[in-house]
N, C-alpha and C positions, 0 to 999 in steps of 0.2 A: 605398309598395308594399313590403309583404313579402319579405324572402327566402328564398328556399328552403335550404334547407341543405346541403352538396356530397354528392355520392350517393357511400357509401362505394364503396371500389376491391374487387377480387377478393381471397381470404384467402392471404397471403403465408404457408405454411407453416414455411418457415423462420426468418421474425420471431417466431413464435410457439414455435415449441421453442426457440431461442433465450429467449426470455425467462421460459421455465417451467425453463430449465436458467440462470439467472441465478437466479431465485426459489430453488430449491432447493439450490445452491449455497452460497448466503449462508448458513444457518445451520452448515452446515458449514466453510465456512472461517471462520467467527467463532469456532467449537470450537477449529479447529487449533489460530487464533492465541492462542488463551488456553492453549491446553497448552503451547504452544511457547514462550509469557513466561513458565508456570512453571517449566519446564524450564530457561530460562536462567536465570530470578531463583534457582533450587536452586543451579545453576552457579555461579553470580554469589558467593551466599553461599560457597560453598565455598574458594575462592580466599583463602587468606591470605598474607600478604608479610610476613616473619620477617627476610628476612637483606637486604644491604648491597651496594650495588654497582650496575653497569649495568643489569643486566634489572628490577630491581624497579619501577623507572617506568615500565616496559612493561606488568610485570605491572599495577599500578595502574591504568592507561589500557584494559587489555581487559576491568578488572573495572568499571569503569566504564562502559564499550559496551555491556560486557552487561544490566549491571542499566539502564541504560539506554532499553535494546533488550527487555528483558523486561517493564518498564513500559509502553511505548510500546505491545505486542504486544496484553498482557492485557487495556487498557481501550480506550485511542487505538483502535487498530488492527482488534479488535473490535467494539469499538463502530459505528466508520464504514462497515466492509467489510459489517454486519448491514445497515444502512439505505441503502449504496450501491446496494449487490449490489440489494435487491430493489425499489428508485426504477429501477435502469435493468433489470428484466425487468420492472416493471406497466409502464412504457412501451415497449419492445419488445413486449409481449403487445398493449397500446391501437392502437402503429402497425401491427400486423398486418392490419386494417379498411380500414386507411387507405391514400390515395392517396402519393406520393410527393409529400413536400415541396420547395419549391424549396432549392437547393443553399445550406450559411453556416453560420455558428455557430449552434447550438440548444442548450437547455439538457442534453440529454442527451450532446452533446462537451465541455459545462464539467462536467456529470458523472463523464462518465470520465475528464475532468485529474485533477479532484479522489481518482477513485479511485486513479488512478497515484501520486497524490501522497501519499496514506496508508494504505489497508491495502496493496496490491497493491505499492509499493516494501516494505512489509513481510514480505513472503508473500518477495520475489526475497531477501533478507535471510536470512529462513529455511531457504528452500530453499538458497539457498549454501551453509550452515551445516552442511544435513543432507549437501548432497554433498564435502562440502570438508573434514569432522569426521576422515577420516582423515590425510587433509594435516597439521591441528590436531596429530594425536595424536602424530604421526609427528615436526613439528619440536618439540613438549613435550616430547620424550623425550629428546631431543638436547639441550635446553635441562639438562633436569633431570640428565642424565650431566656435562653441563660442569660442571652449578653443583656438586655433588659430593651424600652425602646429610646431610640435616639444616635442611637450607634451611627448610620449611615450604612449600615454592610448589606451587603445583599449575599449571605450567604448560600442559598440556593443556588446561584452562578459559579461562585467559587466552589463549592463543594462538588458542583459538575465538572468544573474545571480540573479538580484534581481528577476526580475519578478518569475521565478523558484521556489530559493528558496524560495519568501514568500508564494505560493498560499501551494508547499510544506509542510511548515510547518503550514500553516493554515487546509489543509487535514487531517497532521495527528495529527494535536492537536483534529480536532471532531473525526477522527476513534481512536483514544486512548480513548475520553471520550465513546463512546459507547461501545469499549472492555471491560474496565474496569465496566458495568453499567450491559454486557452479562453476564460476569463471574462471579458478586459478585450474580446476581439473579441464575445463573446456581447451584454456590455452594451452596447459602442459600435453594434452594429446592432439593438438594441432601442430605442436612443434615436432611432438613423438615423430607425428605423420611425417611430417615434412623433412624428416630428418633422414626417414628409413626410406621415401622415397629420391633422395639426394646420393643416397647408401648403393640404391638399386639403380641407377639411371647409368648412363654411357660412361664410358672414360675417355 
């Protein structure tokens, strides 16, 4: 005998804006992120280390983060946040039809690990940067009065750099552990599934 097929549910308005404002979304923060690694790879380049002493292994560690952090933005970051962004609005827009699924891991919560874990700790990264760049400027200047002039440093860069890259890589160090936490639960009850339907089927 045939199945019929589940008769769609009422139209959830809100799944649906939601996912035409995920849709639309994506290609714009894929712009940001690629301005925003140019932005720091300019940075990044700018930054020379001339003179001798304590700070300059700082400086080197922020020019480092940055250029880093600007690779990471322009392609990585980019790239993923294009194809994340609008994998989880066509399925926000699809579930709109739809009935409510029963409660667990599904692949659009290892979706959004995975987002958490690459563009979007990139975007918190960024946005730190944009609010925090006076902070930046403010201890570069202090830095670049101690050192005296002649130094060559552009501490204002590097001090943005650190700041950057640590919160950076402090984002995507927790959106990796939650990807990773999405995906191992997504898989473990996809096999559940498919075990207890292997269990139930004919002999």
């Amino acid at each position: 005998m045939q199945q019929t097929p589940p008769a769609r549910g009422p139209l959830r308005p809100g799944r649906l804006l939601w996912g035409i404002v995920l849709v639309l979304a994506a290609p714009a923060f894929a712009l940001w992120m690629a301005v925003t690694g140019l932005l720091s790879a300019l940075a990044a380049a700018s930054i020379t280390v001339d003179a001798v002493g304590l700070i300059p292994p700082l400086v080197e560690a922020g020019q480092t983060l940055l250029s880093a952090f600007a690779f990471w933005a322009m392609f990585v970051s980019a790239g993923a946040g294009l194809v994340v962004l609008i994998l989880l609005g066509a399925r926000s827009i699809q579930a709109a039809r739809r009935t409510a699924g029963a409660a667990g891991p599904t692949f659009g919560s290892v979706l959004w690990g995975w987002a958490f874990a690459i563009p979007l700790a990139t975007g918190v990264g960024a946005l730190a940067g944009l609010l925090l760049r006076p902070v930046a400027d403010s201890i570069g200047t202090g830095l670049s009065l101690d050192a005296g002039p002649g130094t060559s440093i552009d501490y204002d860069d590097a001090v943005y750099g650190l700041i950057v890259g640590g919160i950076w890589l402090l984002a995507a160090l927790v959106g990796l552990v939650i990807a990773v936490i999405f995906t191992v639960r997504y898989v473990r009850a996809r096999r559940r599934q498919s075990s207890d339907q292997t269990g139930t089927g004919p002999r």
